[in-house]
C-alpha positions as CSV (number, residue, x, y, z in Angstrom):
1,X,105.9,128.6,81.7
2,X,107.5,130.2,84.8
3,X,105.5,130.8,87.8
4,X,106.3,134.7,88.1
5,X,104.2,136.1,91.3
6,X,104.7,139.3,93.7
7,X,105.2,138.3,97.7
8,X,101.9,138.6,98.5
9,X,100.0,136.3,95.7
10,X,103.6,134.1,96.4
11,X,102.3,133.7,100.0
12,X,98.3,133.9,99.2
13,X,99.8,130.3,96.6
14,X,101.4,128.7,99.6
15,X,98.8,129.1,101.8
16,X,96.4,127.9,99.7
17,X,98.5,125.0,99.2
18,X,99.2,124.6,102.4
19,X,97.0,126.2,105.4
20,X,99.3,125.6,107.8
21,X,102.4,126.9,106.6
22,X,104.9,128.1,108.7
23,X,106.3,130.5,105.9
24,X,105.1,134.3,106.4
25,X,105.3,137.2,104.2
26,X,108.4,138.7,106.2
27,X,110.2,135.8,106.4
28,X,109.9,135.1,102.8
29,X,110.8,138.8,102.0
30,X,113.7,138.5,104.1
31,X,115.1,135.4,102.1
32,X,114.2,137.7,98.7
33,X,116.3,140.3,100.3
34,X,119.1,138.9,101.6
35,X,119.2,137.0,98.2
36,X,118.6,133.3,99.3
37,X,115.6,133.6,96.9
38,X,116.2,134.9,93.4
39,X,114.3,137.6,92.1
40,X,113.2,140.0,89.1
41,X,112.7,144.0,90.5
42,X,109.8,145.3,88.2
43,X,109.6,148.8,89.0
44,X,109.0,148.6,93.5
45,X,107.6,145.1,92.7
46,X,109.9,142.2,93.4
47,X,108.5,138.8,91.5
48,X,109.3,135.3,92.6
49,X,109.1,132.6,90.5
50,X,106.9,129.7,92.9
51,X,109.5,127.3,91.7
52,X,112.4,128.5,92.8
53,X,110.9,128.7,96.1
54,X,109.4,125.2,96.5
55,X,113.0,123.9,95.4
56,X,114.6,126.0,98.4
57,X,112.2,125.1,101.3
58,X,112.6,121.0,100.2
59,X,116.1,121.7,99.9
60,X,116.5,120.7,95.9
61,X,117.9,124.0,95.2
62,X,120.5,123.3,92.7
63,X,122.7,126.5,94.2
64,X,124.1,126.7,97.5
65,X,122.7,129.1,100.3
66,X,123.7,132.7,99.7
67,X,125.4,134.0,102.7
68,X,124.2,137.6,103.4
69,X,126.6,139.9,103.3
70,X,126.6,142.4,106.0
71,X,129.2,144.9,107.3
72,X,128.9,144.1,111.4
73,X,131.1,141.1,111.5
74,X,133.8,140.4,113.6
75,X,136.7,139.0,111.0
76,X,140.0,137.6,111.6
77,X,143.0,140.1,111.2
78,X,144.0,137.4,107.8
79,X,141.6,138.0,106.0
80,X,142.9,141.8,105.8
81,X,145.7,142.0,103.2
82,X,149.1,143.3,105.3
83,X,149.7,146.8,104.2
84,X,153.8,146.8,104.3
């Protein structure tokens, strides 16, 4: 059975797992976000399954790191297509 969880009870299991985690609620809300973590939106609940997370913080995550796309980055003038 998947190990479906909000943030919070996601960060409560850690913790209780591991007192002196490093991991906090923003940080792992911020990897949810920017879509390093997958995730299922439930109404303004986001749900995380514990999994997925223990396999991308000891690195066994069998997808490579999602690069967040934002729109503030400097690109080369190549990557443009030429208009003629």
């Amino acid at each position: 059975m998947t190990k479906m969880r909000t943030l919070k009870e996601a960060i409560d299991h850690i913790k209780s797992v591991d007192p002196d985690t490093a991991l906090t609620y923003h940080a792992l809300r911020t990897m949810v976000l920017s879509g390093v973590i997958p995730h299922v939106s439930i109404g303004k609940k986001r749900l995380v399954n514990l999994n997925e997370i223990e396999q991308y913080l000891t690195g066994n995550s069998g997808s490579p790191p999602v690069e967040p796309e934002t729109s503030d980055k400097i690109r080369r003038i190549s990557e443009y297509q030429k208009v003629g």
